[in-house]
N, C-alpha and C positions, 0 to 999 in steps of 0.2 A: 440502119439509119434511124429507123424510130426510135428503137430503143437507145442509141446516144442520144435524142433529144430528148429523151423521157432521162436519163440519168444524168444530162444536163438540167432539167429541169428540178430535179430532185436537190441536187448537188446545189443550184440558184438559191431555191426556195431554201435548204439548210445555212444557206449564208448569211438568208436576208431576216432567217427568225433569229440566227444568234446575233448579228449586229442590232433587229431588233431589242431581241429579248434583253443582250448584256448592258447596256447602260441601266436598264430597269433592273436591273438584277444588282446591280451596284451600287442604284439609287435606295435600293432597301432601306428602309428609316432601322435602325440601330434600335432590337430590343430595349424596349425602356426597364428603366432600372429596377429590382426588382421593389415590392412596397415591404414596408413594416411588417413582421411576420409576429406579432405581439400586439398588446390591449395596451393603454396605460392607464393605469387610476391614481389619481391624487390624493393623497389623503393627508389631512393635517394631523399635528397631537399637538395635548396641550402639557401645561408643566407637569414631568411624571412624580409620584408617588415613590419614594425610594426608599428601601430596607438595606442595610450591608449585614452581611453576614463571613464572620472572620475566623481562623481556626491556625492553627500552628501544623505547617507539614515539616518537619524536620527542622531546622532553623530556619525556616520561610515562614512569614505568613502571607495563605490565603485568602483572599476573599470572594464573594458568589455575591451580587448585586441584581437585586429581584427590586423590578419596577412594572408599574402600571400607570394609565394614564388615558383619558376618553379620547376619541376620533372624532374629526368632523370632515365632512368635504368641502372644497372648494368654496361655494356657496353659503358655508358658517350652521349648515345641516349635521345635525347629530349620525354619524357611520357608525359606530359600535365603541367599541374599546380593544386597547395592544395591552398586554400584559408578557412579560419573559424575564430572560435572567442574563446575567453576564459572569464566565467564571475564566479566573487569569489561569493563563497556559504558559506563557513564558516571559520573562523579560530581557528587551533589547540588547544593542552594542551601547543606543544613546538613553538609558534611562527608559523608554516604553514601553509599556507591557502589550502584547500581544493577549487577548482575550475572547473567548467563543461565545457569541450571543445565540440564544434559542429564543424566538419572539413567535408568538399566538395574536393574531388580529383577526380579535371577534369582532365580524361584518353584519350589518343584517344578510342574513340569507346564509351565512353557511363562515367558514376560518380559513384565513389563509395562513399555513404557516414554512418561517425560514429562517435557515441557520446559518453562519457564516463566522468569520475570525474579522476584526476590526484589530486596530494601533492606536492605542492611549496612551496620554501623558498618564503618567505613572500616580498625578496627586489627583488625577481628577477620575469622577464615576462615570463621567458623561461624555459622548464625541466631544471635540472640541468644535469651535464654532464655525457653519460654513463648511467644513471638511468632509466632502463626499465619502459615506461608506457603503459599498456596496455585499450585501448577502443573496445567499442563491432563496430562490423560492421551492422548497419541497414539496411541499403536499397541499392540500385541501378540503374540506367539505360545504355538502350541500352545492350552492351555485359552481362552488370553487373546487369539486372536486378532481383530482388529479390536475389541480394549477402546477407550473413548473414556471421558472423566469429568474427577474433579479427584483428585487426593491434596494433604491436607490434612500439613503437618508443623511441628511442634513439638520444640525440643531440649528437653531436659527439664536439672535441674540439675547431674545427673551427668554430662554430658555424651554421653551416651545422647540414641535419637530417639523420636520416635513418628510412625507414617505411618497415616493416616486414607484409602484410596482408597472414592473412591465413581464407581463404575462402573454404566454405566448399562446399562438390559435392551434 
């Protein structure tokens, strides 16, 4: 007899922690999402400095478009200077070439650098206006070293840039 009212009691008690426990268990708040797992920094440029450089491959010509131009941040503070190059890989179905940019952004403190493929209209050297191009971030030194990520860039209308890195932790 003892023992059925001890394994009634047992049996009670496991009824009353899960009806307990399961509404709380249910009620669990929902993992929140996870956060940003990258840096961002903004950085401006101003009108670049441009060279073309042109040569004959076959009956193509190509060209390699080497520019530079100083950095500021946000707040109109001197960041360093971008300097890289743009050299065409292919052209389009509609007229636009497809082209591989290598860009060096000398930072205080150390370079971020990234490479990437863009889509250009065919007459022009430069993004076109507004039109997000996104390249990957390779490497770095000093602050920046082993950076990885993307920077985001945009000419703007005055022919001025904007550079969006997002750098991851």
């Amino acid at each position: 007899m003892k023992f059925r009212k001890l394994a009634t009691g047992f049996v009670t008690l496991a009824l009353v922690s899960a009806v307990a426990s399961g509404p709380a268990i249910a009620q669990q708040p929902v993992a929140a999402p996870v956060t940003k797992k990258y840096t961002t920094l903004v950085l401006n440029q101003g009108v670049p400095k441009i060279d073309v450089l042109t040569t004959m491959v076959g009956q193509d010509i190509e060209s390699i478009v080497i520019f530079s131009a100083p950095l500021t941040t946000k707040a109109g503070k001197s960041a360093g200077n971008v300097a890289g190059f743009l050299t065409d890989l292919e052209i389009g179905a509609t007229g636009s070439e497809i082209r591989f940019r290598n860009i060096s952004f000398m930072l205080k403190g150390g370079q971020i650098i990234a490479n990437g493929t863009g889509e250009y209209e065919s007459t022009d050297r430069e993004l076109p206006v507004q039109r997000p191009s996104k390249i990957a971030i390779i490497g770095g030194t000093g602050k920046y070293i082993g950076a990885s990520g993307e920077v985001i860039t945009r000419k703007n209308a005055d022919g001025t840039f904007r550079h969006v890195f997002r750098l991851l932790k």
